[in-house]
C-alpha positions as CSV (number, residue, x, y, z in Angstrom):
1,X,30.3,-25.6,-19.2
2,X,32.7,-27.9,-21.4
3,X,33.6,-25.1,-23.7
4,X,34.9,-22.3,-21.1
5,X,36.2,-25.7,-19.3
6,X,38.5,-26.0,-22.7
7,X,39.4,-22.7,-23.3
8,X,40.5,-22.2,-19.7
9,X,43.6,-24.3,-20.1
10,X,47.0,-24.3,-21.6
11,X,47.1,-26.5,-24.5
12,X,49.7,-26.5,-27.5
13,X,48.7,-24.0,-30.0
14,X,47.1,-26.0,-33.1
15,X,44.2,-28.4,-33.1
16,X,40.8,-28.3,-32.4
17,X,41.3,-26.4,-29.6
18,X,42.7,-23.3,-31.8
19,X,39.5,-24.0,-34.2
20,X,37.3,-23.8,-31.1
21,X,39.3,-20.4,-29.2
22,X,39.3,-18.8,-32.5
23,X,35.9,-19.4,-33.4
24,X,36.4,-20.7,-36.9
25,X,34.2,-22.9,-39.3
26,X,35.9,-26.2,-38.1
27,X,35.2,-25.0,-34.3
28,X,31.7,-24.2,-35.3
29,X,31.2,-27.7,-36.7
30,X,32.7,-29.4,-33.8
31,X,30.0,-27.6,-31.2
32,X,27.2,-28.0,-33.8
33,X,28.1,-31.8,-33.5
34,X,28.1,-31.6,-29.9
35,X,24.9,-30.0,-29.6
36,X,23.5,-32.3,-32.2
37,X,24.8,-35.2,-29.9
38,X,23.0,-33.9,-27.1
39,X,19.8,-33.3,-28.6
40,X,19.8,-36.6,-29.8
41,X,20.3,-37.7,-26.6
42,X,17.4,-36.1,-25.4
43,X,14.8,-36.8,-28.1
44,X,16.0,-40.7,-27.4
45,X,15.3,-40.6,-23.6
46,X,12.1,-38.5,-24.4
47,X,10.6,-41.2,-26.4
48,X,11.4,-43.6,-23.6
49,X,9.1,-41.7,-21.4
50,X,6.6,-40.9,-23.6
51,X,6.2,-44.7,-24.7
52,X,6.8,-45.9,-21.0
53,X,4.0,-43.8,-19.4
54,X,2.2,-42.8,-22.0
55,X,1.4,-46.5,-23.4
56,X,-0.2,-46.8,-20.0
57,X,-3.5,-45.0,-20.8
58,X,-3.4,-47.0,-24.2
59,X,-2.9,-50.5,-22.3
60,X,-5.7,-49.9,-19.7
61,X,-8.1,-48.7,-22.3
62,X,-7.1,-51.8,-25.3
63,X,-7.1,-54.5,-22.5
64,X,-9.7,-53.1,-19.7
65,X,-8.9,-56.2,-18.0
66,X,-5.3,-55.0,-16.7
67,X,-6.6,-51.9,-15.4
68,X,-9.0,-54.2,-12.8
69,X,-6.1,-56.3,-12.0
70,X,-5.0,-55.2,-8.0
71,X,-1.4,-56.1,-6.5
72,X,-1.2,-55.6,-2.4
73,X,-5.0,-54.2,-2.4
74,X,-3.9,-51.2,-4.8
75,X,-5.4,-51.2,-8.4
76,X,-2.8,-51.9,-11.0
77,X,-3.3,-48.2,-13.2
78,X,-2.8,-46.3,-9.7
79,X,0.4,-48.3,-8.5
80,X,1.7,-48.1,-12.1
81,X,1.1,-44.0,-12.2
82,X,1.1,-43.0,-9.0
83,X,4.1,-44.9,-7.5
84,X,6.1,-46.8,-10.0
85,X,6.2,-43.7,-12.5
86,X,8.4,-42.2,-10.0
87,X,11.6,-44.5,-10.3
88,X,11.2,-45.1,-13.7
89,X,11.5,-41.3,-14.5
90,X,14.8,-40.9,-11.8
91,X,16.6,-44.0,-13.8
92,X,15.7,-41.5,-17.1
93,X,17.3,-38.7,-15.8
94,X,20.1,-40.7,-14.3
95,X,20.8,-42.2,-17.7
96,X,20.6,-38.9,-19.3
97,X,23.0,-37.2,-16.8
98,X,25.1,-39.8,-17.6
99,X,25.0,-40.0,-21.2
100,X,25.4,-36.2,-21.7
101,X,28.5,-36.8,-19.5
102,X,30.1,-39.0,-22.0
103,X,29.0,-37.2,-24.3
104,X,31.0,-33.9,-23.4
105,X,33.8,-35.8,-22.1
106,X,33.9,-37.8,-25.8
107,X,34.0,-33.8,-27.1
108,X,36.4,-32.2,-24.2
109,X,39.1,-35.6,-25.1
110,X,38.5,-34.6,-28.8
111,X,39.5,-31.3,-28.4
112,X,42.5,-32.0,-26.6
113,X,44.0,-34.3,-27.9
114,X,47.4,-33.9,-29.8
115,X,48.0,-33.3,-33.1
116,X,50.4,-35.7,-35.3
């Protein structure tokens, strides 16, 4: 989406934006970075989740005792999976949307801006 964004519009001729349009080594290393960026991004927020809700299992099983303990009636391993997971993956996938945003507007301002 950023790329055909950038070559859509009128820019000075020169740059990164030439390097990008004319599909040249420099250009290639500028969308390998971004990609890099954005898988980084997502092995990062990954690892968030797979500690946040995968530890659970681990907790309940290395200290038995948390998984008996009950808040409002429910027991603590159901209100944690069942009902709490829920938010905790939207505020993941809101930070991610988020981050990959910056991170293609970091690229997009890259790429156009002016030479010296």
């Amino acid at each position: 989406m950023v790329l055909a964004e950038v070559s859509r519009r009128q820019h000075r001729v020169g740059g990164a934006h030439t390097e990008l349009t004319q599909q040249t080594r420099v250009g290639d290393a500028l969308v390998r970075g971004l990609v890099r960026a954005q898988l980084a991004l997502a092995l990062q927020l990954s690892a968030v989740v797979l500690v946040g809700l995968g530890g659970l299992p681990w907790l309940f099983a290395i200290a038995p005792s948390v998984g008996r303990l009950t808040v409002l009636g429910v027991n603590l391993p159901w209100l944690l999976l069942a009902v709490l997971s829920f938010p905790f993956l939207v505020a993941v996938g809101w930070t991610y949307v988020r981050l990959a945003e910056r991170n293609e507007q970091d690229f997009t301002d890259l790429v156009q801006r002016p030479e010296r």
